[in-house]
C-alpha positions as CSV (number, residue, x, y, z in Angstrom):
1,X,-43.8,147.7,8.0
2,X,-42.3,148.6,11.4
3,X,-42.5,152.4,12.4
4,X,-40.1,154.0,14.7
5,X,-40.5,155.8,17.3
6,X,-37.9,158.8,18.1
7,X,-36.9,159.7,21.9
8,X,-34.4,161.3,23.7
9,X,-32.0,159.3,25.4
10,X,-29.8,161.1,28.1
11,X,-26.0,160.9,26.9
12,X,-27.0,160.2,23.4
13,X,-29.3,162.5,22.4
14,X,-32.5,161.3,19.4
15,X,-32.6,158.1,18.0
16,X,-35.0,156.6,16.3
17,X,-36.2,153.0,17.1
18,X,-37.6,150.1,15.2
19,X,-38.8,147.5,17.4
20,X,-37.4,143.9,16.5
21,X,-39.4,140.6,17.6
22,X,-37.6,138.9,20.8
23,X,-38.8,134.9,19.9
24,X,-35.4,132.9,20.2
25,X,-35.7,131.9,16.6
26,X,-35.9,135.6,15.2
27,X,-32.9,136.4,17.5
28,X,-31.0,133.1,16.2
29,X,-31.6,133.9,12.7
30,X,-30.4,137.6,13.1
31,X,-27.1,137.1,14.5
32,X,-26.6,134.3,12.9
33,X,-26.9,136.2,9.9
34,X,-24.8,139.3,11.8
35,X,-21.9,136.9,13.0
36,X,-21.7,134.6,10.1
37,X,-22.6,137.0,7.5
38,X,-21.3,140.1,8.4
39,X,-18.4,139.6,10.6
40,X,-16.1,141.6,8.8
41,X,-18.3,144.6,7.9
42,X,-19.7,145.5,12.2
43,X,-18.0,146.4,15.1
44,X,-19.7,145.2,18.3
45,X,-19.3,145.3,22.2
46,X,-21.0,147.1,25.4
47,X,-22.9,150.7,25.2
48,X,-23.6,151.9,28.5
49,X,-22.9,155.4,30.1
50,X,-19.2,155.3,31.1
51,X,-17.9,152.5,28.7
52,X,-17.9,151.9,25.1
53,X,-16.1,148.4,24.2
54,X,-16.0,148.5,20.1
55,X,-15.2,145.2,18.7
56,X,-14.0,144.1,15.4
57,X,-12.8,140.5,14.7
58,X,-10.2,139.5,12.2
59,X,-12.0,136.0,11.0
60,X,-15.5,134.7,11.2
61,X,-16.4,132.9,13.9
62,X,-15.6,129.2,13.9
63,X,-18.7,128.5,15.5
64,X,-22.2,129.7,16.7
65,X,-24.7,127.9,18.7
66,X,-27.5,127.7,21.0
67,X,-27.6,126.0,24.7
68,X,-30.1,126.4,27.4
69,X,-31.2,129.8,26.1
70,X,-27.6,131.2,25.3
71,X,-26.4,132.1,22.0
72,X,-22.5,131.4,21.7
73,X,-20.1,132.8,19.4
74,X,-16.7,131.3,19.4
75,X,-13.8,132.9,17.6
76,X,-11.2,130.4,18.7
77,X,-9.3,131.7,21.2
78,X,-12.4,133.8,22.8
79,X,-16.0,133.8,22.8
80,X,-19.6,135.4,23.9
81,X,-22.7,134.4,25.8
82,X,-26.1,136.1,25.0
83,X,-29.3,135.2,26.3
84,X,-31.8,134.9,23.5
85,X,-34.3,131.9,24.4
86,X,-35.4,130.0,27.6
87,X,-33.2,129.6,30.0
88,X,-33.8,127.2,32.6
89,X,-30.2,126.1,34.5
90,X,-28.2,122.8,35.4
91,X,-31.1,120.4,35.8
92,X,-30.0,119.9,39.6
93,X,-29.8,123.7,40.2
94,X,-31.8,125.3,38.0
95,X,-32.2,129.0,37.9
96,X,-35.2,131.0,39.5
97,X,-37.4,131.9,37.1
98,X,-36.7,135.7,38.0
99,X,-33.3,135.8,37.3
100,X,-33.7,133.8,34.1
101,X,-36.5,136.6,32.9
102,X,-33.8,139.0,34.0
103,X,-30.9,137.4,31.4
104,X,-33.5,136.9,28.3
105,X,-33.1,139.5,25.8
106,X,-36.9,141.5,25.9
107,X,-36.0,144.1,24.2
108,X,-34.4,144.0,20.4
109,X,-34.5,147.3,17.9
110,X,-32.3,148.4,15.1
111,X,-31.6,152.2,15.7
112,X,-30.8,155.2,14.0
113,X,-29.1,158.3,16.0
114,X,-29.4,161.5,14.8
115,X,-27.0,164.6,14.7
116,X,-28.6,167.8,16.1
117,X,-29.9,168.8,13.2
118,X,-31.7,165.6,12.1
119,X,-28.9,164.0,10.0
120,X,-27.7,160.2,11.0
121,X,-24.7,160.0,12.5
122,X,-24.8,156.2,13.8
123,X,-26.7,152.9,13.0
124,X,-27.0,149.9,15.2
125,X,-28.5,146.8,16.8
126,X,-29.3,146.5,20.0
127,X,-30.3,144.3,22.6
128,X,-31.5,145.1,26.4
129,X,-32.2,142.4,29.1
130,X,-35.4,141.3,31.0
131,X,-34.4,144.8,33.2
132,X,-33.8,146.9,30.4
133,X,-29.7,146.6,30.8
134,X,-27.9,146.8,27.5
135,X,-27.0,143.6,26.2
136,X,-24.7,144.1,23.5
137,X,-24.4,146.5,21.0
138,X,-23.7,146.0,17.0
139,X,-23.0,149.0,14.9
140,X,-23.0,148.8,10.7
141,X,-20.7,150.4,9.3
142,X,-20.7,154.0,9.0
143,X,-20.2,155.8,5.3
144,X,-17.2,158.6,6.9
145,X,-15.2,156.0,9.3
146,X,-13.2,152.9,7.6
147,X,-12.5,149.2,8.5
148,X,-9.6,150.3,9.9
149,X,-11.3,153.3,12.1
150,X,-10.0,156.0,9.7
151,X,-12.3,159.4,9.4
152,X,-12.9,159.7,5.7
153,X,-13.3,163.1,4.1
154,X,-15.8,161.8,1.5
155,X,-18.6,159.2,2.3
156,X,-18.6,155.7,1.0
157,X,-22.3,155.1,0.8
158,X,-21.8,151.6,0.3
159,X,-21.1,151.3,3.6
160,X,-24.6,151.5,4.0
161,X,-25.8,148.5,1.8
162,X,-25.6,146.1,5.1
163,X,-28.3,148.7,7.0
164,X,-30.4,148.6,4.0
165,X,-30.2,144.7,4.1
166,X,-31.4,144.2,7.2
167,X,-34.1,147.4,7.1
168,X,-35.7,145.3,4.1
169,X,-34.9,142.0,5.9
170,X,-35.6,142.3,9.0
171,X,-38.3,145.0,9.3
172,X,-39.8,145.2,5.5
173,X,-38.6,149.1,4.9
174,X,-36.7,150.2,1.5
175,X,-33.7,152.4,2.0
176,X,-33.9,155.6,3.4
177,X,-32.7,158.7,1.4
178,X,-32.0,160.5,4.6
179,X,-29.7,157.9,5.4
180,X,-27.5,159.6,2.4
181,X,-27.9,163.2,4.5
182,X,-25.4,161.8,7.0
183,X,-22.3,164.3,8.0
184,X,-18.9,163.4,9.4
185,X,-20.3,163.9,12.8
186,X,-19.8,159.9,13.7
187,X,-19.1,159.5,17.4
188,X,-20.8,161.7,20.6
189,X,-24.0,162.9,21.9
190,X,-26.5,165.3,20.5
């Protein structure tokens, strides 16, 4: 069972984290299952202070591998790098081992963020570099917004069922009743 831990994080306000193993294979396995699975349920991009990019593809991807460290997703007529694994370079230029620890993913956790008054208001996945840079960003679906980025007046607590998925899956927890408690407040800080 993996406890969280809550913090403050400037420009977001408290979120709770549950630390996720960084092995390449645990990584593989996870978006794997996030890309291949899950495609049409997530919306994913960059998080950082100044930009938000929110992604949401119309197909699966037609394929996702591995190379020298990097996990590819190809959707046809674009694709991403991430680096999950060992990364070592062109055999007759290969990178300096600093750089390469800076591009590894060390960091992996499923997160919660919480609305002033305790309530969820967002669930992701997120993974931060060898420097602590944001990687990339997955969010589950949210009860209050739709596929099609449309507020809802009521919740759909469906939306839920992939968060509980992978809070059983990935870090042995049952679903959370306060995950139910969760207002319209969906985008924003504190």
């Amino acid at each position: 069972m993996t406890r969280p831990r809550t913090v403050e994080e400037p420009g977001v306000g408290r979120v709770e984290i549950f630390p996720l193993p960084t092995e390449e294979d645990f990584l593989l396995g996870l978006l794997t299952d996030v890309f291949e699975n899950h495609w049409h349920e997530i919306v994913f991009g960059s998080l950082v202070q100044g930009a938000v990019f929110e992604i949401a593809v119309p197909e699966a991807p037609k394929r996702i591998g591995l190379l020298d460290g990097y996990l590819t997703v190809h959707f046809g007529t674009w694709h991403f790098h991430v680096c999950i694994g060992e990364h070592t370079g062109p055999g007759k230029t290969p990178t300096p081992p600093e750089v390469a620890m800076h591009r590894r993913c060390a960091r992996a956790e499923m997160v919660r963020a919480l609305s002033g008054d305790g309530t969820p208001r967002s669930w992701q996945l997120r993974l931060f570099n060898g420097k602590d840079e944001q990687m990339m960003t997955v969010f589950f679906p949210h009860p209050y917004i739709t596929r099609d980025e449309n507020i809802r007046q009521e919740p759909d607590w469906s939306r839920l069922a992939m968060w509980d998925k992978f809070r059983a899956l990935y870090l042995g927890l049952e679903p959370d009743p306060l995950d139910r408690s969760a207002g319209r407040s969906v985008c924003g800080g504190a």
